[in-house]
C-alpha positions in Angstrom: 15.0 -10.2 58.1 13.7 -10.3 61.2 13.8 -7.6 63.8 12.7 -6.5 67.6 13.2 -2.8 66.5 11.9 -1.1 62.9 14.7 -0.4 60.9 15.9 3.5 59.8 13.8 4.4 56.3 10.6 2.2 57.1 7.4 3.4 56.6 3.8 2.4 57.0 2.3 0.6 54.1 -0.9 -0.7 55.1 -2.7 -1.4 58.3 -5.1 -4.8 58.6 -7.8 -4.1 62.0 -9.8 -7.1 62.1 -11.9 -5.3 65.7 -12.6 -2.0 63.8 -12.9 -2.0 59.8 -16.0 -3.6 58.8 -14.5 -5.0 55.5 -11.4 -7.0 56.7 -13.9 -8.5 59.7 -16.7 -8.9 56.6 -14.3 -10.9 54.6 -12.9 -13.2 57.3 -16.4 -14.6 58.4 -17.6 -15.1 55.4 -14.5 -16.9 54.3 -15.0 -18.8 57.7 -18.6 -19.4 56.8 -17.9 -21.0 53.8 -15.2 -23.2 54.8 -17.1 -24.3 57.4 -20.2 -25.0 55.0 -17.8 -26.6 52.6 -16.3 -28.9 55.4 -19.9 -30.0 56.4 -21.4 -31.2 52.8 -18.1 -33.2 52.6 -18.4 -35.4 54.8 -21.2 -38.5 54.2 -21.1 -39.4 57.8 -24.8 -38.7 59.2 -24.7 -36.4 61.9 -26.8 -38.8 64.0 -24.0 -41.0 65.1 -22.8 -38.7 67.6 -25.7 -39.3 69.8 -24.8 -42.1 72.3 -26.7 -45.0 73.0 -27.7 -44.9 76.9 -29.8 -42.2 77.5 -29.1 -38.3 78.2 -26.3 -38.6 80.5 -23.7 -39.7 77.6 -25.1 -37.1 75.8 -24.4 -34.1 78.2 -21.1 -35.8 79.0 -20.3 -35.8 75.2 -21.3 -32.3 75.2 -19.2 -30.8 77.7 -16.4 -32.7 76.7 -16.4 -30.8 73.2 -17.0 -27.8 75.1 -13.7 -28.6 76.4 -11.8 -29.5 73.3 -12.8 -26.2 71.4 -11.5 -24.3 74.8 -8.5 -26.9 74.5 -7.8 -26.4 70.4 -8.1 -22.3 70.8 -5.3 -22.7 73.4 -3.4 -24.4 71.2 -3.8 -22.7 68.3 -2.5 -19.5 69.8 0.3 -21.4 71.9 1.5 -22.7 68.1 1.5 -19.1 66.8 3.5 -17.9 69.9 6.2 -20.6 69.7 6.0 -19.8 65.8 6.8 -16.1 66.8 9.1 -17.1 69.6 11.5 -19.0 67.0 11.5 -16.1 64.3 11.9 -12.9 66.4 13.7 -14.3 69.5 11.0 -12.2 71.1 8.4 -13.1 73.8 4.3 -13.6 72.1 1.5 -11.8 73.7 -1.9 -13.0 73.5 -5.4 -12.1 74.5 -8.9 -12.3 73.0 -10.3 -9.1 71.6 -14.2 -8.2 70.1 -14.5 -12.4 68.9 -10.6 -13.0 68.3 -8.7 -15.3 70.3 -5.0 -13.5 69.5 -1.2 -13.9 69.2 0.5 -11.0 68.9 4.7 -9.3 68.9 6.8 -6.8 69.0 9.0 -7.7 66.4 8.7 -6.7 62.7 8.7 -10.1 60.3 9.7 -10.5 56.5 6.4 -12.4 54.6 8.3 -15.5 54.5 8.6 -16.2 58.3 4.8 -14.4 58.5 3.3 -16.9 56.7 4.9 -20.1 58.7 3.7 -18.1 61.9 0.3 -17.7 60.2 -0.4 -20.6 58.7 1.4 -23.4 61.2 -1.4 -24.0 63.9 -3.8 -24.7 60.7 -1.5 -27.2 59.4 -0.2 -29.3 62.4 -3.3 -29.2 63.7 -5.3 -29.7 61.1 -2.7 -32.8 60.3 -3.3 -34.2 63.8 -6.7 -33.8 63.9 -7.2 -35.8 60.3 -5.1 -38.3 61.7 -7.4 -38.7 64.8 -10.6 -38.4 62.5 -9.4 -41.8 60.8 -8.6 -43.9 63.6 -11.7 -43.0 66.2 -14.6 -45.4 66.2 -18.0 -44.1 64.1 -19.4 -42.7 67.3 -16.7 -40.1 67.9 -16.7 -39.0 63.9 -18.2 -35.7 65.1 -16.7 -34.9 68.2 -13.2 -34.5 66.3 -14.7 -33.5 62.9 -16.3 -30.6 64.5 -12.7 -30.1 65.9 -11.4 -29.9 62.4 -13.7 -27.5 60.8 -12.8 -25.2 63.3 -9.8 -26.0 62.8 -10.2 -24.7 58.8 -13.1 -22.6 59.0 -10.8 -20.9 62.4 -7.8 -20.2 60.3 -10.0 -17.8 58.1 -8.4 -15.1 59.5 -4.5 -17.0 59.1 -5.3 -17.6 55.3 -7.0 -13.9 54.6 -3.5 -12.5 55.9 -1.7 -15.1 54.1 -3.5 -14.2 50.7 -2.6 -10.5 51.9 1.1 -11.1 53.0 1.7 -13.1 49.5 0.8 -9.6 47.8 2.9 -7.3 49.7 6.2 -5.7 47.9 9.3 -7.1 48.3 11.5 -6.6 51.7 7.9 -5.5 53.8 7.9 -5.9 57.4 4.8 -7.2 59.4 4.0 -6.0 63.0 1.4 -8.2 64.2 -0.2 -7.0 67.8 -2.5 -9.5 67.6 -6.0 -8.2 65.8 -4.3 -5.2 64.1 -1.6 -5.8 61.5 0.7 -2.8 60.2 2.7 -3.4 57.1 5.7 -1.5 57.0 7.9 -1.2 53.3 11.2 0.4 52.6 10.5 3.9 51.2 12.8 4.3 47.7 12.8 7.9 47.2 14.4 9.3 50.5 
């Protein structure tokens, strides 16, 4: 069930702040460290063939044209949560970037099921897209997109932490996610 208003005999569960408790901030970016680490000794590409032959110019260019592409994937990620919210609370996304979170936030008040599509869908169609460019760009360009698709996985640290958290919340909860605090909200029993 989802909703635009908080149904009659709802209460607050728990509460997720990934801006101001140290733990919940702790444990994504460590989890985003590791994935990231993970993602690295992987791959048996050497890093050196991202450096172009032809001087310093292709090099800069090359640069800022990643520079661009992280901009460009962060964008995306956060437009694939919005449409995500969009189709399961028929409600407009707000987004924003607060502390060192790029965010996608609602009004509405989701059941886990249609939580964890919103949460986990920019990971997996772009992380399915950008595997499928990884495999068909020439030896040269490895890099560009595979530093694309660990952050990509190592990005999503904060999608799978609420995931894992979502998975473990009682039956019927709600989720209102404004973007880099989360507020579980159960049925109480005993009024």
């Amino acid at each position: 069930m989802n909703t635009k208003i908080l149904p009659e005999g709802y209460e607050e569960y728990k509460k997720i702040d990934f801006v101001n408790s140290k733990k919940d901030a702790v444990i994504v970016n460590v989890c985003a460290l590791i994935i990231a680490m993970l993602l690295i000794f992987l791959t048996d590409v050497p890093f050196k063939t991202v450096i172009p032959k032809g001087g310093f110019f292709p090099v800069i260019l090359k640069i800022v044209l990643l520079l661009i592409a992280l901009f460009a994937y962060i964008v995306l990620h956060e437009a694939i949560h919005g449409i995500a919210i969009g189709l399961f609370t028929k409600s407009r996304p707000h987004f924003g970037i607060k502390s060192t979170y790029a965010y996608t936030g609602s009004e509405g008040y989701i059941d886990k099921r249609s939580y964890i599509i919103i949460a986990l869908a920019p990971m997996i169609i772009l992380g399915a897209c950008l595997l499928a460019i990884l495999f068909s760009v020439p030896i040269e360009w490895y890099w560009f997109v595979y530093i694309l698709v660990i952050l990509n996985f190592a990005g999503s640290a904060g999608d799978l932490y609420v995931t894992w958290l979502t998975l473990r919340l009682p039956k019927g909860a709600l989720i209102h996610d404004e973007g880099v605090t989360i507020t579980v909200f159960v049925e109480n029993l005993f009024k």
